[in-house]
PLY file of the C-alpha trace (Angstrom):
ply
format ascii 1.0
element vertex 329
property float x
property float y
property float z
element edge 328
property int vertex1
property int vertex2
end_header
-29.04 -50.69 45.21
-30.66 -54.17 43.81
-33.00 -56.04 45.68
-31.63 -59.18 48.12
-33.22 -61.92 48.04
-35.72 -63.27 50.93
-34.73 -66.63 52.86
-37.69 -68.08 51.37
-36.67 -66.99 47.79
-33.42 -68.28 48.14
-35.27 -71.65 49.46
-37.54 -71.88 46.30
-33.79 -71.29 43.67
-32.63 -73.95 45.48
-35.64 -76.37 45.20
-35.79 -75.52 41.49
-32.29 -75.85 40.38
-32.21 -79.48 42.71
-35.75 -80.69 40.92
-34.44 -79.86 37.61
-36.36 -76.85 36.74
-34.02 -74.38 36.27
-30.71 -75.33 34.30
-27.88 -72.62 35.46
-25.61 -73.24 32.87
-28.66 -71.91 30.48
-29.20 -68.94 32.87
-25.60 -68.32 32.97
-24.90 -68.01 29.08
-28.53 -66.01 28.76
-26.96 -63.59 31.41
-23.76 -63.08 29.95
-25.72 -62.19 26.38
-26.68 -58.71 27.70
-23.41 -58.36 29.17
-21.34 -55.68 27.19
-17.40 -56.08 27.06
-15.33 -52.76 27.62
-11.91 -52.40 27.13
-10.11 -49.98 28.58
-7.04 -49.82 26.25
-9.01 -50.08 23.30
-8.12 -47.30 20.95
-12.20 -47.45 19.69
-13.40 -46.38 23.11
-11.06 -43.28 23.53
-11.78 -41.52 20.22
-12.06 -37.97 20.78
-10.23 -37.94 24.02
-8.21 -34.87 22.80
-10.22 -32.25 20.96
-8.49 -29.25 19.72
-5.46 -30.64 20.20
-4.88 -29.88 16.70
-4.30 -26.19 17.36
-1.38 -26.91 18.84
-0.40 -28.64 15.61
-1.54 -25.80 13.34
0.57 -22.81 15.20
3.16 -25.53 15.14
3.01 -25.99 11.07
2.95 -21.76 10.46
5.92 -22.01 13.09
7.94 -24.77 11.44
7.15 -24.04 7.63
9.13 -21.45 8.31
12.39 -22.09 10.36
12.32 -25.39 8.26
12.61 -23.37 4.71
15.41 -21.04 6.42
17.37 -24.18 7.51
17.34 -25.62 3.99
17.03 -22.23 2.17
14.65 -24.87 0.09
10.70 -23.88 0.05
8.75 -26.52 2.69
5.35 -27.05 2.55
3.71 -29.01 5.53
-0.11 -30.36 5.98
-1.59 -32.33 8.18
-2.94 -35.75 7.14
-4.64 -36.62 10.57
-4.61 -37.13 13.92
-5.47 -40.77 15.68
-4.92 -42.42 18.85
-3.00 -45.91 19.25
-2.30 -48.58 21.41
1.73 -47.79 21.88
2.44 -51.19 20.37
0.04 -51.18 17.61
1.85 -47.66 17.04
5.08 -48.91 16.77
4.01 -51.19 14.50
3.09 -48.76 11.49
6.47 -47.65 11.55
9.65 -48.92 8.93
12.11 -51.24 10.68
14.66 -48.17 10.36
13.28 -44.79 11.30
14.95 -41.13 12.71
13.42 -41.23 15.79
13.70 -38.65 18.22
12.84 -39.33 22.65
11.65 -36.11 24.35
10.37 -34.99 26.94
7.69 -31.95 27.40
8.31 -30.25 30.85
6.38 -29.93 33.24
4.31 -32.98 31.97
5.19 -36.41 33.15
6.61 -39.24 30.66
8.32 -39.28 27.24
6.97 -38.41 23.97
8.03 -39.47 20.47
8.65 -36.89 17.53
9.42 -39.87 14.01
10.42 -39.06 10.25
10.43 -41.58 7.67
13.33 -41.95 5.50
11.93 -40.25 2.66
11.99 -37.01 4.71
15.35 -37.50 6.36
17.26 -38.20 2.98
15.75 -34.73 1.73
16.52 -32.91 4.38
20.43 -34.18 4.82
20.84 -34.01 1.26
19.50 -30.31 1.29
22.02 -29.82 4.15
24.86 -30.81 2.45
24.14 -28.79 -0.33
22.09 -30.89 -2.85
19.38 -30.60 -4.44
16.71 -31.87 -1.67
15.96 -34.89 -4.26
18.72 -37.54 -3.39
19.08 -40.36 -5.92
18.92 -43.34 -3.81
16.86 -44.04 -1.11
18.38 -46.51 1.54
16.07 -48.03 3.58
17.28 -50.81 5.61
20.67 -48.81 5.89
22.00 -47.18 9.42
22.12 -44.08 9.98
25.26 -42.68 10.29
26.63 -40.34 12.88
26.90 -37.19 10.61
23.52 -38.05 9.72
22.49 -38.27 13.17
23.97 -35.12 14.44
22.07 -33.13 11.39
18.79 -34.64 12.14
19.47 -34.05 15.93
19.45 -29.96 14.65
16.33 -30.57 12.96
14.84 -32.21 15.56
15.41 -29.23 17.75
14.22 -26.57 15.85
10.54 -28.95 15.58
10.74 -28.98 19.47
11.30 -25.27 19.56
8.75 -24.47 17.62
6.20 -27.08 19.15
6.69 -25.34 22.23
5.90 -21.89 20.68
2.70 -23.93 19.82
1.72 -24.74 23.16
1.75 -21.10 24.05
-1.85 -20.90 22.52
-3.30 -22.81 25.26
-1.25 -19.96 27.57
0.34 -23.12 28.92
4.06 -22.95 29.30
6.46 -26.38 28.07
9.69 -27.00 27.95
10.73 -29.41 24.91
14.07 -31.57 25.57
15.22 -34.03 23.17
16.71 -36.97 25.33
17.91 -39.11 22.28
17.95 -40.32 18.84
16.63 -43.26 18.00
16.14 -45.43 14.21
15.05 -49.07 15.87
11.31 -48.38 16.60
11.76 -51.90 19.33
14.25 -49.84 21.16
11.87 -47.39 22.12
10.13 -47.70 25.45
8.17 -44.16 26.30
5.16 -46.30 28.14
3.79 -49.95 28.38
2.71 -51.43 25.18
-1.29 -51.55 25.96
-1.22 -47.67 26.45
-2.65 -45.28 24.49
-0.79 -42.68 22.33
-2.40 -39.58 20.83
-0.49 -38.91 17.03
-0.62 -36.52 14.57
0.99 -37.28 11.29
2.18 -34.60 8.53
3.23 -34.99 5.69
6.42 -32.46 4.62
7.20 -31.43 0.88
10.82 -30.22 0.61
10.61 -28.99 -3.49
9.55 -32.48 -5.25
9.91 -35.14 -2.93
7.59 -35.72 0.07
8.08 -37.73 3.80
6.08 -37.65 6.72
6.65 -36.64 10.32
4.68 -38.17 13.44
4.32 -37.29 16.94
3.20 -39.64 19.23
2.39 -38.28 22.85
1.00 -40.50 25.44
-2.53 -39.34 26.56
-1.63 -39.86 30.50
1.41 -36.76 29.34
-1.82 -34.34 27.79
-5.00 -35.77 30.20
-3.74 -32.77 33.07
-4.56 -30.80 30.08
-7.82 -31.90 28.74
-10.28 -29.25 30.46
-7.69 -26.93 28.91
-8.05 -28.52 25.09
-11.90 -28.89 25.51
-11.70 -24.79 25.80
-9.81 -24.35 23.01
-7.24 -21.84 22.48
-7.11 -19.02 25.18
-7.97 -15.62 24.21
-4.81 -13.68 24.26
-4.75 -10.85 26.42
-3.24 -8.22 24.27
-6.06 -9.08 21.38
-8.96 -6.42 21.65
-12.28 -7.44 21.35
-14.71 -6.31 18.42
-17.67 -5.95 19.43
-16.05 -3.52 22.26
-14.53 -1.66 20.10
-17.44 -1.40 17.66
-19.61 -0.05 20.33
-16.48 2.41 21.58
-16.59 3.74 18.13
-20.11 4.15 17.95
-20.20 5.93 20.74
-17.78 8.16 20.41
-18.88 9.30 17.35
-21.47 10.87 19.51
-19.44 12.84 21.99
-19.69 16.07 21.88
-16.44 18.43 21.09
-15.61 21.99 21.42
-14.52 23.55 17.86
-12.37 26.79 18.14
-9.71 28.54 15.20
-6.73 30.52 16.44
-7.04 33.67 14.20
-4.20 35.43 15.80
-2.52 37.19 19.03
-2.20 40.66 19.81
-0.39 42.35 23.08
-2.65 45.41 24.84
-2.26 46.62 27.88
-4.99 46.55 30.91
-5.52 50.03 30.27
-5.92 49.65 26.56
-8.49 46.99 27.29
-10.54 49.06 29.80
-11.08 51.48 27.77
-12.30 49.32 24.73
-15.26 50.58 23.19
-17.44 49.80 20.83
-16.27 49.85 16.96
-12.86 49.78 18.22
-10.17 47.59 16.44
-7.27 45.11 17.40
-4.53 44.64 14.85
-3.40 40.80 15.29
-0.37 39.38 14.38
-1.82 37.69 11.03
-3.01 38.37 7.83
-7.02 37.80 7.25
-5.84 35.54 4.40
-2.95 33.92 6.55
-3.29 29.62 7.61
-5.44 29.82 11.16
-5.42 26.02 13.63
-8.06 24.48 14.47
-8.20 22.96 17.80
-10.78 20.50 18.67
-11.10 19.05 22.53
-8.51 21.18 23.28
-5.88 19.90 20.67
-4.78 21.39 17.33
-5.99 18.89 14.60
-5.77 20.99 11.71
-4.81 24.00 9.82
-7.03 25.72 7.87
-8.03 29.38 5.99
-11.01 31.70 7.04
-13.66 32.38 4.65
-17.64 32.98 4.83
-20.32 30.32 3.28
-23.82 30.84 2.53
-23.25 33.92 4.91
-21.77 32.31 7.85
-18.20 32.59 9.04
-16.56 29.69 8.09
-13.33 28.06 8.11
-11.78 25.73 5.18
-9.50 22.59 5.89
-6.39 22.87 4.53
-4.62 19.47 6.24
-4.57 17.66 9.38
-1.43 17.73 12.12
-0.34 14.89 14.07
0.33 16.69 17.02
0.02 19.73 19.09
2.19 22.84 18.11
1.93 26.40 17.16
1.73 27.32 13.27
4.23 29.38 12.52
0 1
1 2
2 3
3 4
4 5
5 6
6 7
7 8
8 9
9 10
10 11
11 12
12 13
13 14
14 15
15 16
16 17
17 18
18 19
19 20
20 21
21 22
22 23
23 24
24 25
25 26
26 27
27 28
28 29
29 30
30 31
31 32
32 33
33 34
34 35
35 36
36 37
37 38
38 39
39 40
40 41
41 42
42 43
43 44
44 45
45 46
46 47
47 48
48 49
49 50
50 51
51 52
52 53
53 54
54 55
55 56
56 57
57 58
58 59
59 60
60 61
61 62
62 63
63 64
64 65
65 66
66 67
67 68
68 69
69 70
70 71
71 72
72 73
73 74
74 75
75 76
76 77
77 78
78 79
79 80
80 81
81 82
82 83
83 84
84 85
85 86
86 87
87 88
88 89
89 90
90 91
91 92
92 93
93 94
94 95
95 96
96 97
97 98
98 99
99 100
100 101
101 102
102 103
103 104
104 105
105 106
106 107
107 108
108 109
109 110
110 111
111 112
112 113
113 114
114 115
115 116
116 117
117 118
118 119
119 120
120 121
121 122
122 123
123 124
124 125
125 126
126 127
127 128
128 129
129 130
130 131
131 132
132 133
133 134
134 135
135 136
136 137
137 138
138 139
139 140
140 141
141 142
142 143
143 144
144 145
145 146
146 147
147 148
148 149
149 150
150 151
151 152
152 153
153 154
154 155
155 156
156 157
157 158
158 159
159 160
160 161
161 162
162 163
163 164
164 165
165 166
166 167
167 168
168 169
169 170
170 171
171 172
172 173
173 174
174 175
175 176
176 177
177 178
178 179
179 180
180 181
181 182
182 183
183 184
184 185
185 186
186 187
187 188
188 189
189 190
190 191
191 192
192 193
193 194
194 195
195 196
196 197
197 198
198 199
199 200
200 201
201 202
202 203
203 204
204 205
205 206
206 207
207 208
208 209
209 210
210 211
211 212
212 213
213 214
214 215
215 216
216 217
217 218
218 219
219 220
220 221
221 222
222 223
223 224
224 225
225 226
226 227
227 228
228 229
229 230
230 231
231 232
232 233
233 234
234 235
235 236
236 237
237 238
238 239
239 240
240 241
241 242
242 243
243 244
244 245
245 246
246 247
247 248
248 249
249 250
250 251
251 252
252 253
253 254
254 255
255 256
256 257
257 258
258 259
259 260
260 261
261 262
262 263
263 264
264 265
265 266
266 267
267 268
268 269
269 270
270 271
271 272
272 273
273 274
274 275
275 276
276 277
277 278
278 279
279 280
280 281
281 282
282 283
283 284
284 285
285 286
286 287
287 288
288 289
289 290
290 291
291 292
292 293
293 294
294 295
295 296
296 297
297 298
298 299
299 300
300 301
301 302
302 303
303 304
304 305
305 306
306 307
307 308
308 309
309 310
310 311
311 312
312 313
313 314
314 315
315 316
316 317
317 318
318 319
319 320
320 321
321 322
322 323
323 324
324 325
325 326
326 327
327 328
């Protein structure tokens, strides 16, 4: 807490500012010197709100390179050229007077978002559609859209917000994309108040020679419930093993011990037979010496192999392995 000043203090400002000694406008301006402006809105002060929110926009990019070239049957290549945040107005700004604009909205999150392709993009793609070659001739740029137009960029639209929310998956985070409307006058859009900040990420898409861009603009009060989330990174997905646990499993069970026995045959004798076993005595089994034996190791046939002796010692040799447990015939 700063120090108050004393009566007599306050007595001694006064006598100096009446006799002349102290000038306040001069204190005043020397004061405000150290003073340090701070906007909040200022797009400056928020950079690197949002890290790692360009996962989500690389799962998005394997996702949509994909359902994009089966929609065309054209090859697609998308990259990312960078992500920024904006003032909403100054956004709106950097985009054409005419513009396929799509409105959605990403349940559960609160407010609108705004998914944008320039004209170079959208004159590919409906050309592709309609059977061309994905290079129209003309470009129009000042022209409206019309409604056939509309309605095929509407499908597009809808297969980006499908796959965007298969992108949001990686932060185990479940969304629910819903285009409200299509849009082409930037000043017709309202998501949020002009002084608020939106979070973008622009890529550029290559449908065979001719390339257009595609922006999202989301407002950071729609991602900030998810900013502890982004800071983490992509979650660790539960079915995904980890390896150093598994190098250490193998390791150590390359250590366990297993029991080793081969199956040279069966024979049938009665209890009588057997008690009276002695020494030098032989048992006929149901296979020849030469005949395929299995090997069972841990209790489970693993392989079939053929007896032999080597260097002396009983041995047996590995013929092949088995995949499961069953009786050689």
């Amino acid at each position: 807490m700063d120090k108050l000043l004393t009566k007599d203090e306050i007595e001694a400002l006064l006598t100096a500012v009446s006799e002349g000694r102290i000038d306040p406008d001069k204190e005043l301006a020397r004061q405000r010197g150290s003073v340090v402006v701070y906007d909040l809105f200022n797009t400056t002060a928020h950079k690197g709100l949002m890290p790692n929110l360009d996962i989500v926009y690389d799962s998005f990019i394997r996702y949509h390179r994909v359902s994009m070239s089966n929609r065309l049957r054209k090859i697609v290549e998308i990259k990312k050229i960078g992500a920024r945040p904006y003032k909403f107005d100054d956004f709106l700004k950097t985009l054409s007077p005419t513009i396929c604009m799509g409105i959605f909205r990403i349940d559960p999150l609160k407010g609108a978002s705004v998914l944008a392709m320039d004209n170079n993009l959208v004159y590919a793609i409906i050309d592709s559609v309609l059977g061309g070659t994905g290079a129209p001739s003309i470009m129009e740029t000042n022209r409206i859209y019309t409604s056939i137009e509309l309605r095929i960029m509407q499908k597009i639209m809808k297969d980006a917000l499908l796959d965007l929310e298969k992108a949001w998956l990686h932060l185990q985070h479940n969304t629910k994309m819903n285009l409200l409307r299509m849009e082409s006058n930037p000043r017709l859009v309202n998501i949020v108040p002009p002084e608020y900040l939106v979070v973008t990420m622009e890529l550029e898409i290559q449908v065979e020679n001719t390339r257009g861009s595609m922006v999202f603009a989301i407002p950071y009060m729609t991602v900030d419930p998810l900013k502890d989330k982004l800071k983490h990174g992509a979650q660790i997905d539960s079915e995904t093993s980890d390896p150093r646990w598994t190098y250490k499993l193998s390791t150590e069970l390359c250590d366990a011990p297993l029991g080793v026995t081969v199956e040279m045959g069966h024979a049938n004798i009665t209890m009588r037979e057997l008690l009276h076993l002695e020494l030098g005595d032989t048992i006929m089994l149901d296979k020849d010496v030469q005949s395929p034996m299995m090997v069972n190791i841990g209790g489970v046939n693993k392989f079939v192999g053929t007896p032999g002796v080597y260097r002396g010692n009983k041995a047996v040799q590995i013929l092949r392995s088995i995949t499961r447990e069953a009786e050689y015939e």
